[in-house]
N, C-alpha and C positions, 0 to 999 in steps of 0.2 A: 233359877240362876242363869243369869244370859251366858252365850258359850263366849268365851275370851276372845278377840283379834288377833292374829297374827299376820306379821310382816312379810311378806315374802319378795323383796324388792330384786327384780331380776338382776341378773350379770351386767354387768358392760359389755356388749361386741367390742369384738377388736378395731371393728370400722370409730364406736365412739370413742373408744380411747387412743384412737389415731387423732381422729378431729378434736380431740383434746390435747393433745402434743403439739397440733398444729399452731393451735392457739397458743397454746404456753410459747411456744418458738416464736413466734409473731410476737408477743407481748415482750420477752429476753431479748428483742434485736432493738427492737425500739427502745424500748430501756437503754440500752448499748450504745444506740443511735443519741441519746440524751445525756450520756454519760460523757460521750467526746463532744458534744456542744458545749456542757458544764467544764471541759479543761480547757477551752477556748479555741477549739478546733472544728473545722468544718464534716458533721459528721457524712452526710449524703457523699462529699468528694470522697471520705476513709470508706466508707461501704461501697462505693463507686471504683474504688481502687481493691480492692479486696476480693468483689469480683473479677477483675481483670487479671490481676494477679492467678485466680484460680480458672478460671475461664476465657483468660482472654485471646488464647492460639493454642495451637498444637503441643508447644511447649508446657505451659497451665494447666492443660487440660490434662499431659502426662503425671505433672506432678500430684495434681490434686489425685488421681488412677493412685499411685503410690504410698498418697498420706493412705487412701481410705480402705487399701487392702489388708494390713497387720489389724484395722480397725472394725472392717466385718468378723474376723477370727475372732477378733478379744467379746466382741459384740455376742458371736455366738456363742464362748467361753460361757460367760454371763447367763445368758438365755438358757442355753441347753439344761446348764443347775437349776437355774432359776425354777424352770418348768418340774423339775422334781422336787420342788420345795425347799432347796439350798441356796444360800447364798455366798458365792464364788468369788471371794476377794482379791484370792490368788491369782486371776490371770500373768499378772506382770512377772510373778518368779517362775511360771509354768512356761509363760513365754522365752525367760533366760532362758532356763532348763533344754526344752526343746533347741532353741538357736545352739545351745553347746552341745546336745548330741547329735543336729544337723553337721556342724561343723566338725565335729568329731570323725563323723563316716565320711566325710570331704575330703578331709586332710589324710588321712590315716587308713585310708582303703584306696590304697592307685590300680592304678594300671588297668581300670575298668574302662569299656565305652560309657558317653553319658546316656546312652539307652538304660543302662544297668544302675551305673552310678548316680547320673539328679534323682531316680525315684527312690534306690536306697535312702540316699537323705534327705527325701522328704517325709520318707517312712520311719526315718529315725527322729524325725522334729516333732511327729504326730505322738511318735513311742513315749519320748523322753516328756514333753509334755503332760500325757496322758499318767504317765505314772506317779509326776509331782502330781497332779490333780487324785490320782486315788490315794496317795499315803492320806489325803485331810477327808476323806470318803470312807478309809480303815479306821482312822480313830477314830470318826465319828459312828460308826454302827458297832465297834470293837468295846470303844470305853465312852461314848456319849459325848464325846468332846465336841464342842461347839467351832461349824467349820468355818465360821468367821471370825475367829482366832486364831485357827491351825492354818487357813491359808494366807492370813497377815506374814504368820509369823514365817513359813515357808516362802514367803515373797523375799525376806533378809535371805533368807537362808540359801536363795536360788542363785541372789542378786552376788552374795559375797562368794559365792562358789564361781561362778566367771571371774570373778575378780582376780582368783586365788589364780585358775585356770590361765588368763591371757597375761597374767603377769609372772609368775612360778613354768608351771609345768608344760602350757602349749602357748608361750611367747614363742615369736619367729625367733631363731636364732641367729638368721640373717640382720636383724635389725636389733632397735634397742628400747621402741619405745612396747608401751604394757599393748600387746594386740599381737591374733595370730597371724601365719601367713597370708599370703592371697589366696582367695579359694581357687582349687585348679579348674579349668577349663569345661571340663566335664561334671563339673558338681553346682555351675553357676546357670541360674534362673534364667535363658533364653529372652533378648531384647525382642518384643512383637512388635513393638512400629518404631520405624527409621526416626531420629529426632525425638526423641523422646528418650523415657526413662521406663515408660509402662514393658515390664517383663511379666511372665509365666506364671507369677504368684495371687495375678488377679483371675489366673483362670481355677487355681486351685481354691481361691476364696468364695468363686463362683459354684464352682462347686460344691463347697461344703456346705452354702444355702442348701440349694437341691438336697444333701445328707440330711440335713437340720431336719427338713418340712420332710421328707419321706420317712426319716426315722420315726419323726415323733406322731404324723397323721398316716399313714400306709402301713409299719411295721406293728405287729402286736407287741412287741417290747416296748416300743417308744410310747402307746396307749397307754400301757403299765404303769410308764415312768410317769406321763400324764396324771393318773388318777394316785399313784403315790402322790404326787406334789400338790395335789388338790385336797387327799383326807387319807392319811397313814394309814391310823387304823381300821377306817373301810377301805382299803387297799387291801392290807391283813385279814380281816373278814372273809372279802373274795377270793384269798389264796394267792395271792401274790407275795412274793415276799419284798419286802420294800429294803432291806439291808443289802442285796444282790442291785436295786435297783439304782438305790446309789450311790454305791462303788462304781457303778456301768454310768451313771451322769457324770459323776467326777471325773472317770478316765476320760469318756469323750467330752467332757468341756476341757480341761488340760491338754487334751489333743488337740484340738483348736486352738487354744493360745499358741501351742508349743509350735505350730506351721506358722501363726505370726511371725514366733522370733527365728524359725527356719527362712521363710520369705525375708525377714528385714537386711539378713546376712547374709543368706545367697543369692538377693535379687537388686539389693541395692549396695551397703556399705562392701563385700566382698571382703572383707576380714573381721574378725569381732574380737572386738576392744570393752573396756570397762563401761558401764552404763549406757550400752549401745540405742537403750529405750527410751524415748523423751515421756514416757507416762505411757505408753499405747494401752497396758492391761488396766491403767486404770479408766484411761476414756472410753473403752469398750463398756464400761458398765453402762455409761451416759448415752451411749449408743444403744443398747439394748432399752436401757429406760425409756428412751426417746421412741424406741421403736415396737414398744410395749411386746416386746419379745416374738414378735412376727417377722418370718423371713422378709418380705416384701420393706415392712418399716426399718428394720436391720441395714438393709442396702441403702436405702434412702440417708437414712439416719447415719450411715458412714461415710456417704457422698458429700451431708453437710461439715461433720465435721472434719472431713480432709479438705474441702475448701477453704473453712478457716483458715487451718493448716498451711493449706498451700498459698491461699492472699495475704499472710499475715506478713511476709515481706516487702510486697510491692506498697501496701498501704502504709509501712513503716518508711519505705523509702518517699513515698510521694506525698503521701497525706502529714506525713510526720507523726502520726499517731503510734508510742508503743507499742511493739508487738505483745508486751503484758495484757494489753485491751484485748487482748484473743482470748486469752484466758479467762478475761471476766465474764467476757460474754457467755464462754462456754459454762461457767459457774453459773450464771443467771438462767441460762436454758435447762439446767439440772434440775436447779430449784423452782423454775415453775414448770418444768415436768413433772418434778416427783409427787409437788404440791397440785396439779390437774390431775393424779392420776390418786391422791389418799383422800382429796374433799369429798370425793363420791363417798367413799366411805364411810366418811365424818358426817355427810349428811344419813346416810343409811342408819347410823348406831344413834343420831340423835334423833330420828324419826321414830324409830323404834322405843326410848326410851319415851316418849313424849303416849306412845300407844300404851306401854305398860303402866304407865302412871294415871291415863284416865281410863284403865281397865280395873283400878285398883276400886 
């Protein structure tokens, strides 16, 4: 009896699944590009404007710095689960969370130097963060709850808790509208270049790359967390426990978001008001996808979509193109990211199937 065939179709490198993101992006702009030709508008001048707007001086160049810093956090939010085999829907309430216990140690803890005080609350945006990220890390090794439900549903839950917060309990009293004080002096995110808007919190986003890629290549826990996300139960076999591991990915993906919404409110708006997030937690995910979860594609991949971000005004004002066409765009980049990155697969399960059938 002949011995049977088997499949063993290697991995992706991160290098092909980068050059398959590339192309999915390349294919989503042009699309984009065809889509404002189709409303009767000139697309070359709106993507010409779009750049400029995000690129085109000192000022663009700051803003686009500011889209893309909440959006390597939320990115790494993503990834960090991701890589333990969770998927992390939470970022955007984890990011409230954290911005209201950043602001919390701002307002409510004086009389410090900002030596003392900006790191307290950054360490409390990391904290408060990291903790909405393990309650959906508890249920799920505690009672099996599935943590793509618990951190939907803790996204409300995050989102109406600032709400309650800037409109009840820590409204400025000096004022009237739903939002707290200004943050004081010592708890606000240090401006780095004159003209600009780029403050302190892209150095701590910079940072937490570095955390990301040491944690999870250099520390033996971050290995751990690695090979949990890859096969539980041979995780378990080798003595690992995969329930400690994670709780420990959810706290530090929540800790990541939660310095987003620390950075968004100490570094930019300086008071925080109701819905202070245009989406960041969710577009981190699209930045992670895009960046097939490597520090390096992560940056880049925030760099693109803070450019959006930051040209989607000038090409509204110049090109006339809505700035909703940002959005689409950015929809279209998703979807043939996600779709460049499951066809491997689809060809792998059909390949395979196609073996088993003429082994039969």
């Amino acid at each position: 009896m002949p011995e049977k065939r088997r499949s063993f179709l290697p991995r992706r490198s991160v290098e092909e699944r980068l050059a398959g993101s590339v192309g999915a992006l390349v294919l989503a702009l042009l699309l984009g590009m065809l889509l404002i030709q189709l409303i009767g508008l000139d697309g070359p001048s709106a993507y010409n404007a779009m750049l400029l707007g995000a690129f085109g001086n000192k000022s663009a160049i700051g803003e686009t710095i500011i889209k893309m810093t909440p959006l390597i956090l939320t990115g790494l939010s993503f990834a960090l689960a991701n890589r333990c085999g969770l998927i992390n829907i939470g970022a955007e309430g984890q990011l409230y969370v954290g911005g209201l216990t950043a602001v919390a140690v701002a307002l409510y803890v004086p009389g410090l130097p900002i030596w003392l005080h900006l790191p307290l609350a950054i360490i409390a945006g990391f904290v408060g963060g990291g903790v909405w990220g393990m309650i959906a890390g508890l249920l799920k090794v505690r009672f099996g709850a599935n943590e793509m439900i618990t951190t939907i549903m803790l996204n409300y839950i995050g989102n109406y808790l600032v709400n309650y917060m800037v409109s009840i309990a820590m409204i400025d009293p000096a004022g009237t509208l739903q939002q707290t004080a200004r943050m004081p002096k010592t708890a606000q995110l240090p401006i780095l270049l004159t003209g600009t808007r780029i403050h302190l919190g892209i150095v701590v986003a910079l940072l937490c790359i570095f955390i990301y890629y040491f944690f999870l290549w250099k520390m033996r826990s971050g290995f751990e967390t690695r090979v949990v996300g890859l096969n539980a139960e041979a995780a378990r076999y080798a003595g690992i426990n995969d329930k400690k591991k994670t709780v420990l990915a959810m706290f530090m993906a929540g800790g990541f978001a939660g310095l987003a919404g620390m950075s968004e409110i100490l570094g930019v708006q300086l008071r925080m008001y109701q819905n202070f997030s245009p989406g960041y937690g969710f577009d981190g995910i699209a930045v992670a996808l895009l960046g097939v979860n490597s520090p390096v594609g992560i940056l880049l991949s925030s760099l693109l979509f803070g450019a959006l971000r930051a040209g989607s005004n000038l090409m509204q004002m110049t090109a006339q193109v809505p700035a909703a066409m940002i959005y689409i765009i950015q929809s279209l980049v998703i979807m043939f990211v996600v779709g460049s990155q499951f066809l491997p697969q689809l060809q792998q399960r059909r390949a395979i199937r196609r073996e088993a059938k003429g082994d039969q």
